[in-house]
N, C-alpha and C positions, 0 to 999 in steps of 0.2 A: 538358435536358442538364447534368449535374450538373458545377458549378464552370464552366461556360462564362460570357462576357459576356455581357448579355442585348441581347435584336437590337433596334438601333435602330426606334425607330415607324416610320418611310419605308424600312426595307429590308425586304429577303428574306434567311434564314437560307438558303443554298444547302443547309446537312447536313439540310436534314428531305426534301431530294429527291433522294438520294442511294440510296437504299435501294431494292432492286429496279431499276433505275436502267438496267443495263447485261446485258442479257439476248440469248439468242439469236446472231444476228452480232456484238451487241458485246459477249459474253461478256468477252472479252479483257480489254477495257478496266476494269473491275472490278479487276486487280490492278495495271493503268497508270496511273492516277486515282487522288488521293486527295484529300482537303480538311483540312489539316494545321496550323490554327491558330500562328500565329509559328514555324515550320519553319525550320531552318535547315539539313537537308540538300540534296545538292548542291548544282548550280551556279542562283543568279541569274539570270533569262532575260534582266534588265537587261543582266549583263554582255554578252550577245551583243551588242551593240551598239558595246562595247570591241572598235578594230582590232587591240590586239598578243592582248587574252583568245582573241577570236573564231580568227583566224590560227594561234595556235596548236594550239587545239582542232581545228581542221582540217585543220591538217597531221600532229598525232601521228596521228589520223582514216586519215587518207591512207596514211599509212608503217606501222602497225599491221595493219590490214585488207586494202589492196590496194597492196599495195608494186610499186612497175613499173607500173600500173596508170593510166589518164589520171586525176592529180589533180581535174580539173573535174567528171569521172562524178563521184567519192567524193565530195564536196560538194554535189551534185546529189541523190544517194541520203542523204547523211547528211539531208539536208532534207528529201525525204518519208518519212522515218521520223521526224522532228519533228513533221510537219502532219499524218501517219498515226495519231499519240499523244496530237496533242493537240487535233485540232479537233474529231472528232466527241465525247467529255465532255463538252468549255464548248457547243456546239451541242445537243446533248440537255441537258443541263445547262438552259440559258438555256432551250428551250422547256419543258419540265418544268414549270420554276419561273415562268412568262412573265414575264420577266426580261430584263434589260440583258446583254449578255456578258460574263465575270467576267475579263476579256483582257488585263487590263495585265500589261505585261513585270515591273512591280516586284512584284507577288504571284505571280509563278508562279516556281517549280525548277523546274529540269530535272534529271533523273535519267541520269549515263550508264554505260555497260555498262565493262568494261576494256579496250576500245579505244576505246573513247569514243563511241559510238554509242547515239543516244537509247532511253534506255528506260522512262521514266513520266515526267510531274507530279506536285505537289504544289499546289495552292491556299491559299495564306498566307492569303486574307484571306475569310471565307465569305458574308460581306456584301455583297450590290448591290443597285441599286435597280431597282424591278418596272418592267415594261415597260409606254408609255402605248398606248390605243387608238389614238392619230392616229400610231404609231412604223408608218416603212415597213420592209422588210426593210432596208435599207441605214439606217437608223435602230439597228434593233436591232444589228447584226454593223460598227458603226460601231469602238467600241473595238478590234473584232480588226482590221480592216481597213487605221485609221487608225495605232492607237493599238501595236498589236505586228506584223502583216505588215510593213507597209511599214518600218519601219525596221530590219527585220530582212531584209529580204530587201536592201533597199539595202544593209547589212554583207556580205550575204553574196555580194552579185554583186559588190564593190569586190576582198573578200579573194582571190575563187575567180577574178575575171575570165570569169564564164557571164554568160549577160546576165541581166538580172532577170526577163523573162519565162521563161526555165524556172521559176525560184522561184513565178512566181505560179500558172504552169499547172499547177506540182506541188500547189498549194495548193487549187486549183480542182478537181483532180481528186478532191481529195480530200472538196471540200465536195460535189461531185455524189453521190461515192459514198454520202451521211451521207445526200442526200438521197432516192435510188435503194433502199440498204437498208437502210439501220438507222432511217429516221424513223418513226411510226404516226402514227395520227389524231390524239392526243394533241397535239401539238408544235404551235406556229399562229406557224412564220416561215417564209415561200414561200422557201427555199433556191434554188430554180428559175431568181427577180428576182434573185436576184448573178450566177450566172454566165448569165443571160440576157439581159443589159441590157449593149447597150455603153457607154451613159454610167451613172454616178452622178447620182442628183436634184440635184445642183448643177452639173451641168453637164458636170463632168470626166470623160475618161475612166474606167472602169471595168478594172482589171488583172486582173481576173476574168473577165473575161468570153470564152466559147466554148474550153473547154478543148479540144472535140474537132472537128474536118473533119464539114461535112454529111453526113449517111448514110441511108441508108433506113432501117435496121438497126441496132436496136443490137449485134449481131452482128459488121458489120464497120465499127463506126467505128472512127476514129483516133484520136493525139490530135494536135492543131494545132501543138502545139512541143512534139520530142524531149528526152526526161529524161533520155540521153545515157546510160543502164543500159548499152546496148551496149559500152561503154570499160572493164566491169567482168569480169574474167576471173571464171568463177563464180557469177554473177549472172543470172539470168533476165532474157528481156525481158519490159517487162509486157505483159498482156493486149492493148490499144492501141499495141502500138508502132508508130511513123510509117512507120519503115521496114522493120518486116519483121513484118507483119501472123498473127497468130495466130488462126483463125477457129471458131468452132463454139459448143455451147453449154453447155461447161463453163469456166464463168466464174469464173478464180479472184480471188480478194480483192482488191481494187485499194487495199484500208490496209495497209500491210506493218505485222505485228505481229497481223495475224488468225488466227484459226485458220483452218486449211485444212480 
């Protein structure tokens, strides 16, 4: 890669796994995704973490798109269109590469639309280190978990007043979906061990864990905690909704930003 730095001995260049990368279901993600060496477009996912940056961005969010509209939905949805963008990349991404996940808040942008609604990453920094044999799944998806969910969703349940289990269950829904369609053979982290484990290997609760209500079916499961869509004039409910069950088996995208 001409005029690039050259890749540390102990990492992984993420851009040689990039190519071909995103096919099929996650077509999409191909022009949401990029790996962008010292980028400086949009916003810092850092800042999310800023109360007055965060607040505002989700109120222009709110007054732009669904004006009248319950504030908490808009927030709610601005969120899985966040976690819809950007976990299945870094999650294909990191198995591709058998790799650590590329997840801190200070190398990622966020890309947003003119209402302010998420619409790609960027990867500042293309660098991580490969992932060890003795790494459990909660080993590898440690970074995201620790290192960018959690302190973002605490921002974002403070600013919105939702509780933080929507945030997480939108997150989860999200990583089931990563794991359900878009993973192959190829990929070697049990996605399954996060949201199927109530604790974490240390001990801790798990915020991931059981997106959806026991079912016989995946036909007619639910999901466990409402993403509060219903409050959005316009807005479809999804596939799982808690309360008003959509059944049969034309299943559509549970990543908003998919093709249909």
């Amino acid at each position: 890669m001409p005029g690039a730095e050259p890749c540390p001995d102990d990492q992984i260049d993420l851009r040689d796994y990039m190519d071909g990368l995103f096919h099929g279901h996650a077509a999409h993600l191909g022009e949401r995704f990029a790996i962008t060496p010292d980028s400086d477009k949009g916003r810092r996912c850092s800042d999310l973490t800023d109360p007055a940056s965060l607040k505002h961005l989700l109120d222009f969010y709110a007054e732009t798109s669904f004006p009248g509209d319950d504030a908490r939905s808009s927030v709610s949805y601005w969120s899985q269109w966040y976690f819809g963008l950007l976990l299945p990349p870094l999650i294909l991404l990191a198995g591709a590469a058998r790799s650590q996940l590329p997840a801190s808040l200070a190398n990622l942008r966020l890309a947003l639309d003119a209402s302010g609604q998420p619409r790609g990453f960027e990867l500042t920094d293309p660098y991580v280190a490969p992932a060890l044999d003795t790494d459990t799944p909660f080993d590898r998806l440690a970074p995201l978990i620790d290192g960018h969910l959690s302190p973002l969703v605490f921002s974002l349940s403070a600013r919105s007043g939702v509780s933080a289990k929507v945030f997480w269950m939108n997150a989860a829904v999200v990583i089931d979906y990563t794991h359900e369609v878009l993973w192959s053979g190829s990929q070697d982290i049990d996605l399954k061990a996060i949201t199927g484990s109530p604790k974490k290997p240390d001990g801790n609760r798990n915020p991931l864990f059981s997106p959806y209500r026991p079912s016989g079916s995946e036909a007619t499961r639910t999901r466990r905690v409402c993403c509060l869509r219903y409050g959005l004039e316009g807005v479809a409910r999804c596939q799982d909704c808690s309360l008003k069950p959509t059944y049969g088996n034309d299943r559509r995208p549970l990543v908003l930003g998919a093709s249909k």
